[in-house]
C-alpha positions as CSV (number, residue, x, y, z in Angstrom):
1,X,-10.0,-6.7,10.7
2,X,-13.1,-6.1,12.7
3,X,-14.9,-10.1,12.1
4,X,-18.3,-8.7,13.0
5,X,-17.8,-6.4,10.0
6,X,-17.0,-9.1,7.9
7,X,-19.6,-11.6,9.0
8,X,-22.1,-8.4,8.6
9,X,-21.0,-8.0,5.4
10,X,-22.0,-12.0,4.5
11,X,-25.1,-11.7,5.6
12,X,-25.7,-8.9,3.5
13,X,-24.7,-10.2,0.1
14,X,-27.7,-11.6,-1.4
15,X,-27.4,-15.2,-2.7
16,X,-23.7,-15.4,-2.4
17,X,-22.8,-18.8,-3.8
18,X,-24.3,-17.9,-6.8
19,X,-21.6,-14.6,-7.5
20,X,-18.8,-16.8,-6.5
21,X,-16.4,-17.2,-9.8
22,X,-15.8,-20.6,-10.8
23,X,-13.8,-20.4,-13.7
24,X,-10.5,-22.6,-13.5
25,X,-7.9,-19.8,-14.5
26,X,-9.4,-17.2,-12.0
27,X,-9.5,-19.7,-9.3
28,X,-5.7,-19.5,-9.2
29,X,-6.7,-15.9,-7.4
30,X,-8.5,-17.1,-4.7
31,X,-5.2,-19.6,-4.3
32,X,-3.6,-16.5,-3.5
33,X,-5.9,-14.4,-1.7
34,X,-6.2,-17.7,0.3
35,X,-2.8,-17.7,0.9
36,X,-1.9,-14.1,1.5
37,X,-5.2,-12.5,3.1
38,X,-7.4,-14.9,3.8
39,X,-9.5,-12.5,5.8
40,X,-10.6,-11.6,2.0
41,X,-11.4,-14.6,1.0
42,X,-15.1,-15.2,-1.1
43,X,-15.3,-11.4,-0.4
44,X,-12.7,-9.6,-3.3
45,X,-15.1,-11.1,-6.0
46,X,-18.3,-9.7,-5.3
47,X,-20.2,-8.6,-8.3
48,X,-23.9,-7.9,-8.2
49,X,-26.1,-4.8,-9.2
50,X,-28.9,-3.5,-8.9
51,X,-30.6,-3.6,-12.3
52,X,-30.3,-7.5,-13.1
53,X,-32.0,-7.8,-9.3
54,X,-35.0,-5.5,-10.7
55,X,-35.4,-6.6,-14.1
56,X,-34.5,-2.8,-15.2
57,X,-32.2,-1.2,-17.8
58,X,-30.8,-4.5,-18.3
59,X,-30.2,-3.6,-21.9
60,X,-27.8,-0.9,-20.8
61,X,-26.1,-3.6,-18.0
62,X,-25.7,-6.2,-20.8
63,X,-24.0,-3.5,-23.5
64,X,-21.9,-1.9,-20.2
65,X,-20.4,-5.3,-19.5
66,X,-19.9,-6.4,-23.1
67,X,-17.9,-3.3,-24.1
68,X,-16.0,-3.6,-20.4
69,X,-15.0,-7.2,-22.5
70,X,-13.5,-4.9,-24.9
71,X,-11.7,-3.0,-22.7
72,X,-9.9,-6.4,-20.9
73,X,-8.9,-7.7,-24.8
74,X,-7.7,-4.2,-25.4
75,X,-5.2,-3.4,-22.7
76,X,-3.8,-7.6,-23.4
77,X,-3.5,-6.2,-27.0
78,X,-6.4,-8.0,-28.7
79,X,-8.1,-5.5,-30.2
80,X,-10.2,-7.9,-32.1
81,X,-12.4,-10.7,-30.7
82,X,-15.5,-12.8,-31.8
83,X,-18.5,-13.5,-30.5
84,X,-18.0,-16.8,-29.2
85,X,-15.1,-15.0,-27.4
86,X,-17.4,-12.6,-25.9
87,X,-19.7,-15.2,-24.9
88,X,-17.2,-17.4,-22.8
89,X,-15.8,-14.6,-21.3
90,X,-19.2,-13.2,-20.3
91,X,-19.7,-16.0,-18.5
92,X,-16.6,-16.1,-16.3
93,X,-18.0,-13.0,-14.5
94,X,-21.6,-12.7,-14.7
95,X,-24.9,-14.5,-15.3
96,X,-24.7,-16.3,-19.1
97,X,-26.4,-15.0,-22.1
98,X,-27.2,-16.7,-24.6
99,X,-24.8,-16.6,-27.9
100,X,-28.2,-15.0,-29.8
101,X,-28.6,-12.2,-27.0
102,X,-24.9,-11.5,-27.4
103,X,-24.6,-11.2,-31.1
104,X,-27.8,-8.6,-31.1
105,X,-26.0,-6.5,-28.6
106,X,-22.6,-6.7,-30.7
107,X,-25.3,-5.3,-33.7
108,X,-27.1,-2.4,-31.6
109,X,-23.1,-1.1,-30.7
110,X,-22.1,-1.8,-34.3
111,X,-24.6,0.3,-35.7
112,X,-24.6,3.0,-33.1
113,X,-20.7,3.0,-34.1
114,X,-19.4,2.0,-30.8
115,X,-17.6,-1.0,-32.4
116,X,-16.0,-1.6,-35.7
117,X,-17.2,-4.7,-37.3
118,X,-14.7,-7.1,-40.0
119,X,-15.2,-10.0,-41.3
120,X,-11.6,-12.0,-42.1
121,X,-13.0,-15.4,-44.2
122,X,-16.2,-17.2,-42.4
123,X,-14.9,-15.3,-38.9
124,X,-16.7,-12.0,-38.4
125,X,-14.7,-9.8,-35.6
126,X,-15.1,-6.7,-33.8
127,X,-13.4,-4.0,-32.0
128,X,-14.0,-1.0,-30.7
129,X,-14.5,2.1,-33.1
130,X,-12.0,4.1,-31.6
131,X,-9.8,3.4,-28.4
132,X,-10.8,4.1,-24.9
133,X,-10.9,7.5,-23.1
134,X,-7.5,8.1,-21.3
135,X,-7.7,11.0,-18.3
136,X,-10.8,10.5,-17.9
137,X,-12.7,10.5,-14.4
138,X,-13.6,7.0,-13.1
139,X,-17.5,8.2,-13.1
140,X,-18.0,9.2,-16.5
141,X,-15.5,5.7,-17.9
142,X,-17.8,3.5,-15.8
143,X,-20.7,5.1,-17.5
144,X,-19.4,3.5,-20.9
145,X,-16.9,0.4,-19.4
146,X,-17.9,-2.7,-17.2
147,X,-13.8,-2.5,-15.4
148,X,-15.0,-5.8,-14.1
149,X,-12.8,-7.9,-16.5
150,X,-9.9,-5.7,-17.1
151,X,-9.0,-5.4,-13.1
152,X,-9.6,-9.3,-12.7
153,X,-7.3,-9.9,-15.7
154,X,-4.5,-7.7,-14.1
155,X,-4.8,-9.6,-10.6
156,X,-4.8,-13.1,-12.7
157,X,-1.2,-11.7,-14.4
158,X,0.0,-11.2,-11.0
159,X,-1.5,-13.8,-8.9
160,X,0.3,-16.0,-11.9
161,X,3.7,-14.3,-11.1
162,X,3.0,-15.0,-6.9
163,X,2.2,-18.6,-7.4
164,X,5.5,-19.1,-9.6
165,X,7.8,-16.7,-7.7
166,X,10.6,-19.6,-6.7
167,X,11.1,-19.4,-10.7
168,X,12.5,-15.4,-10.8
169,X,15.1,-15.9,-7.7
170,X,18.3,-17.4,-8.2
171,X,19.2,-20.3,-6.1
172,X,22.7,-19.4,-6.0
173,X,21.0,-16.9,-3.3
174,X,21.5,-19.9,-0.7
175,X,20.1,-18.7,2.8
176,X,18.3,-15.7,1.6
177,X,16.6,-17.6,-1.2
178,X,13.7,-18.2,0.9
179,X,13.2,-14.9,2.5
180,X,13.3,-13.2,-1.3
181,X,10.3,-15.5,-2.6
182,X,8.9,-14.5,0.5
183,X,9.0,-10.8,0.0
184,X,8.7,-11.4,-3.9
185,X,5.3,-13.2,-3.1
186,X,4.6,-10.2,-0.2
187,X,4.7,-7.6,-2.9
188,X,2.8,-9.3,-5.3
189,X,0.4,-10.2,-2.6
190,X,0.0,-6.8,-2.2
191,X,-0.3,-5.0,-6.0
192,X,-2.9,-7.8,-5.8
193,X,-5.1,-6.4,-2.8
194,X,-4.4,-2.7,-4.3
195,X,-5.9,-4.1,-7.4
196,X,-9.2,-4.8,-6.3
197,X,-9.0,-1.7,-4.0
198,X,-9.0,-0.1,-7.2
199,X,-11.8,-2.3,-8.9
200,X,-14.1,-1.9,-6.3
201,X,-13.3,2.0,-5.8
202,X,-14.8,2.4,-9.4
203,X,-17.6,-0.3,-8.7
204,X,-19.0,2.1,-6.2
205,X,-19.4,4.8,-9.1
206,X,-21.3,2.3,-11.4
207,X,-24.8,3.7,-12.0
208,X,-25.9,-0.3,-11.8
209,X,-24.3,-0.9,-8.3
210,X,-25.0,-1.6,-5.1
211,X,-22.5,1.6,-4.1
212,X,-23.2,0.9,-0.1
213,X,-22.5,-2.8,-0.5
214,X,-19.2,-1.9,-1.9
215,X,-18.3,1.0,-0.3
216,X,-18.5,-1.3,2.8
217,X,-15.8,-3.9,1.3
218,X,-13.7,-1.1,-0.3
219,X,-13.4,-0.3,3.4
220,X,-12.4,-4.0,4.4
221,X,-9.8,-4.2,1.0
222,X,-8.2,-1.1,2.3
223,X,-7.9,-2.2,6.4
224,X,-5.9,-5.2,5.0
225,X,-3.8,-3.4,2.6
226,X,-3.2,-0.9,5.7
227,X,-2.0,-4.2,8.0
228,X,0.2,-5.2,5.5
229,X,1.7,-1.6,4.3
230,X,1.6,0.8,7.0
231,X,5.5,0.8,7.8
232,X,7.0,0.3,4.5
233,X,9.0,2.5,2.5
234,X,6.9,5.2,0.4
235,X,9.2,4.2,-2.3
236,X,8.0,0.7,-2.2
237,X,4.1,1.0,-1.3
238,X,3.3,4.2,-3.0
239,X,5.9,4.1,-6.2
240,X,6.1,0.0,-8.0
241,X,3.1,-1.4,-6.2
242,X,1.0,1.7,-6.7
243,X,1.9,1.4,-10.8
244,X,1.5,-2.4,-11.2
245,X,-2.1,-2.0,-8.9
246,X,-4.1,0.2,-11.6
247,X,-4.4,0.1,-15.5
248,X,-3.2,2.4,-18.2
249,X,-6.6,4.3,-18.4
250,X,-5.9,5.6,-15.3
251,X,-2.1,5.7,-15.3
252,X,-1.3,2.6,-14.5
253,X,1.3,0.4,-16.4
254,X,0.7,-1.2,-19.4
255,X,1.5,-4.7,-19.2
256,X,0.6,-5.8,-22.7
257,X,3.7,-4.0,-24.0
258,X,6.5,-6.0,-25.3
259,X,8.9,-7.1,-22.6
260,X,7.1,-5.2,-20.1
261,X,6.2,-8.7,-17.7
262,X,9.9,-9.1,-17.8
263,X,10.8,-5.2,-16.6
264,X,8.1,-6.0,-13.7
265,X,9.1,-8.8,-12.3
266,X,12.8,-7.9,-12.5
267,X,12.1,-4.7,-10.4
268,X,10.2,-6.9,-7.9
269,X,12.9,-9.1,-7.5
270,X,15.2,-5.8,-6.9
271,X,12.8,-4.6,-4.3
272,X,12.4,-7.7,-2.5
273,X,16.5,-7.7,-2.2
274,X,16.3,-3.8,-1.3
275,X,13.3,-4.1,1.1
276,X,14.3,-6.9,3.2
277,X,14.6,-5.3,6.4
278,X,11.1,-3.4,5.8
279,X,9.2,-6.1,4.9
280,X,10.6,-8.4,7.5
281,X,9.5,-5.5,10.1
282,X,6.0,-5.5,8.4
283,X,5.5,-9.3,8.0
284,X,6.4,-9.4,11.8
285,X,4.4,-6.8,12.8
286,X,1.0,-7.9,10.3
287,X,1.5,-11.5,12.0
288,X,1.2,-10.5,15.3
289,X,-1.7,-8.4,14.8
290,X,-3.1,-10.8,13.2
291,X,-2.8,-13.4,16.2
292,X,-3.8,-10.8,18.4
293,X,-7.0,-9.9,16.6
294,X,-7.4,-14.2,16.6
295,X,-6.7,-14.4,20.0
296,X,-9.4,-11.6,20.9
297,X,-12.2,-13.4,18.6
298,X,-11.6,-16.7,20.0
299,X,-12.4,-14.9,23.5
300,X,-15.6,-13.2,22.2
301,X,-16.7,-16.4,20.7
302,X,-15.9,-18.7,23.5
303,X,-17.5,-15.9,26.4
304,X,-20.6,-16.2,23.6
305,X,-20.6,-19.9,23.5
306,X,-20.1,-20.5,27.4
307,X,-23.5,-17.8,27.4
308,X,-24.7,-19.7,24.9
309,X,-24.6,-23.3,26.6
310,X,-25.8,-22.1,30.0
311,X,-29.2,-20.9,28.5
312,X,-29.8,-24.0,26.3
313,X,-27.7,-26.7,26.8
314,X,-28.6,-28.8,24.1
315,X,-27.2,-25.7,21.5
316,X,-24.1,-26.7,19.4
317,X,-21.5,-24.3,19.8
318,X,-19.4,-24.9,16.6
319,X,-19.6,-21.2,14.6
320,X,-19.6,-22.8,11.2
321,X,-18.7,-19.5,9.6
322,X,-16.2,-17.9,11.7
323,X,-14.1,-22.0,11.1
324,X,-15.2,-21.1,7.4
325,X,-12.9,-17.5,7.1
326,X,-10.5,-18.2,10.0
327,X,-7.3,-19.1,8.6
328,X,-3.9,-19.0,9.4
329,X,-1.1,-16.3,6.8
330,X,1.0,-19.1,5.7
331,X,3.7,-16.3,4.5
């Protein structure tokens, strides 16, 4: 990973901080981005468009990301959800809106009979009138769907399954024990990169988007998926991972379904057994390019700083930000 394309690509996302997700159940998936590409790290969860910049068509951005609410509950098999709920989840992704603003927008789709509306007792709920296009292109679905929440769901259910992964191998494995969690958390790690791959692939189609902005880190997603993939078995990278990575709209599996969690994780844990010797090659072969890559940055920068320091010698060296998204694979 190229760090001047990185670094590049800091500098131009606008008021950073600001985007960065601090909700306590997502921030178990920077734990494992952290942990498994750390290269990625503060970058996966960009979210920003253009509209909310400009004060334009916010009306459209506001219903756009409420009904892409709608399509998270919906593929967890929650059909029906309240305001409040679409208020805190709102929240855990973009800029907050008052419960008011939210409850006239849940009106305008009600009565343009894009949601269903029931009331059960004092709770009033709604869904959506009828269920979400299937085979449809990307384009026209982000047209109608934020896929904001529904792809960060699906990397929370698996970043979930990475962080507990000692629980699905047996002990009785003895000396292998340890290398399966490794290659159960390796392909995990890796439906979890292909996940926002996928996110960010349909981010560039959003007519509220800054498409360059993401076209740039859809780029970035995909070199680290390639250093971690490149010499694995088709069957692994391009069959399980490649299913588990995407959602049902676009044929993806649906993990909602009833003993479906248990069917993934079961076939992981095959995999990592099958797989050993490939991912031992590619975890081998990803470290050392990784090192390599280190080595060759820590040359730059020190050539740089020795430049540096010769034409003003009072200059601090330190590069805060390279110490910032420099770490070490700990896999």
């Amino acid at each position: 990973m190229a760090q001047q394309e990185i670094e590049k690509l800091y500098v131009e996302i606008p008021k950073f901080e600001s985007l960065e997700i601090k909700d306590s159940k997502l921030k178990l998936i920077d734990k494992v981005i952290q942990d498994f590409a750390p290269e990625l790290s503060f970058l996966y969860q960009f979210r920003e468009d253009e509209s909310e910049e400009q004060q334009t068509q916010t009306g459209r951005l506001h219903e756009n990301r409420i009904l892409g609410i709608f399509l998270e509950s919906y593929l967890e098999g929650k059909p029906q959800i309240t305001t409040a709920d679409v208020v805190s989840v709102y929240q855990k992704y973009f800029k907050e809106l008052a419960r008011s603003t939210v409850s006239n927008y849940l009106n305008i789709l009600k009565r343009e009979t894009t949601l269903f509306k029931e009331k059960k007792g004092r709770t009033v709920y709604y869904s959506l009138y009828r269920e979400p296009p299937v085979e449809i292109k990307p384009f026209w679905f982000t047209r109608i769907f934020c896929i904001v929440p529904a792809y960060f769901n699906r990397a929370l259910n698996f970043a979930k399954l990475y962080s507990s992964a000692g629980r699905y191998i047996d002990k009785e494995n003895n000396g292998e024990r340890d290398i399966l969690i490794r290659n159960f958390k390796f392909i995990t790690g890796l439906i979890i990169l292909n996940i926002f791959k996928n996110r960010v692939s349909k981010c560039i189609l959003c007519q509220f988007s800054k498409s360059e902005i993401y076209k740039k880190l859809e780029e970035l997603i995909k070199l680290s998926i390639r250093d971690r993939s490149d010499v694995l078995s088709d069957d692994l990278a391009g069959g399980l991972i490649t299913k588990c990575s995407e959602i049902p709209i676009f044929d993806g599996i649906d993990i909602s379904k009833e003993n479906v969690e248990k069917d993934i994780v079961n076939e992981i844990v095959r995999s990592a057994n099958a797989y050993k010797k490939d991912i031992e090659y590619q975890v081998m072969l990803t470290l050392r390019r990784r090192e390599l890559k280190l080595r060759q940055e820590r040359g730059i920068e020190e050539e740089a700083n020795i430049t540096s320091s010769d034409q003003n010698p009072n200059k601090d060296n330190a590069n805060c930000f390279s110490s910032k998204i420099k770490t070490s694979l700990s896999w």
